[in-house]
N, C-alpha and C positions, 0 to 999 in steps of 0.2 A: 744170271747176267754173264756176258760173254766177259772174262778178265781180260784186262791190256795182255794185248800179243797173244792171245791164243785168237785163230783164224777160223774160218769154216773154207774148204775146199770144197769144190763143184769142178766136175768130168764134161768133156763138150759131149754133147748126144751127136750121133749118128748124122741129124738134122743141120748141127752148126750151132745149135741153141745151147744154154747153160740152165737148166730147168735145177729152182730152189727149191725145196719141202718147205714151208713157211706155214705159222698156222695166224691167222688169219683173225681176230675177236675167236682167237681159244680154239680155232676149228681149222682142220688140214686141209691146207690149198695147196698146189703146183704150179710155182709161176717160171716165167719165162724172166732170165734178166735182161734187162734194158737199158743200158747205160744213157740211150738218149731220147727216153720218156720221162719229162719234165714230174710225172706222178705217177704213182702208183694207177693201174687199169685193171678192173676187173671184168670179167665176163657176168652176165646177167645170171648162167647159177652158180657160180662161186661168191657172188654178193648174196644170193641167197642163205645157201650153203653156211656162211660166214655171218649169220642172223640179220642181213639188212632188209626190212620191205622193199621191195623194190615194184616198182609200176611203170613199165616200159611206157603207158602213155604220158607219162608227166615228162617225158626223156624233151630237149633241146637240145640244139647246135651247142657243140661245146667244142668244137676244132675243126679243122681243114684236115681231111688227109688226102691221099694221091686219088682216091675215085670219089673226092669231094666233101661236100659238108660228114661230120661225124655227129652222131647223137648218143649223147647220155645225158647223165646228172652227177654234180659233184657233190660227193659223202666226204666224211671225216671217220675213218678206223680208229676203234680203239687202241687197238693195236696191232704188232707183224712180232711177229719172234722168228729167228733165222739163228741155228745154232747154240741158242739160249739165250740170244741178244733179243731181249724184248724194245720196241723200240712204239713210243705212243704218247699224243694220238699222232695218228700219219694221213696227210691230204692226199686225196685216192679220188676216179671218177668210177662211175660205171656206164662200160657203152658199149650198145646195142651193136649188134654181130658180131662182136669178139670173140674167136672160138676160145684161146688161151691168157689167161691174167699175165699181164707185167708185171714186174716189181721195178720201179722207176725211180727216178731220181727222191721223193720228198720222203724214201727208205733209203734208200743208198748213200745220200747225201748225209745222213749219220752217222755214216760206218767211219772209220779212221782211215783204210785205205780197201781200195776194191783195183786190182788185177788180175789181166791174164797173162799167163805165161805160156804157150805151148798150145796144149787143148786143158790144161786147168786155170780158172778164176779161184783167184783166194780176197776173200773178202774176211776183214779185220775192225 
């Protein structure tokens, strides 16, 4: 478990993005951080990856995004560890076309504090 005040730091990539090593129901994911995805988002095989059945044909409307309706399914993680911070269970969806998983808010929202400074985020 992550103790009060020790932090994890995260580098910007190249891209602009802050990509976590997270492991995911015990299993190593790479997400993208999001400060303003209301949930964690996974890609269809990183839910895999991460032991969920998943069946793209059960997928629904579960949002609006900018080229329209969005489809997945909302799941509940066991859990996200980020730095040793085990943090579960955590409300997560999984949707269809998403090249790269977010870590969104209903993970972040746990941490004590999340900053950027610079091109580093320090999440505490």
């Amino acid at each position: 478990m992550l103790v009060p005040g020790q932090s994890v730091e995260l580098k910007r990539a190249g891209n602009g993005h802050f990509h976590a090593p997270v492991m995911v129901n015990g299993q190593p994911v790479t997400m993208v951080v999001d400060t303003g995805a209301t949930v964690v988002a996974l890609s269809i095989d990183d839910a895999r990856t991460s032991g969920l059945a998943v069946d793209p044909s059960t997928f629904a409307v579960v949002g609006t995004g900018a080229s329209g309706p969005v489809r997945g399914i909302a799941v509940t993680l066991d859990s996200i560890t980020l730095g040793g911070r085990r943090v579960g269970p955590v409300a997560a969806v999984v949707l269809d076309g998403l090249d790269r998983s977010l870590l969104g808010q209903s993970f972040l929202g746990k941490l004590d504090e999340v900053r950027i400074a610079g091109d580093t985020m320090v999440l505490r």
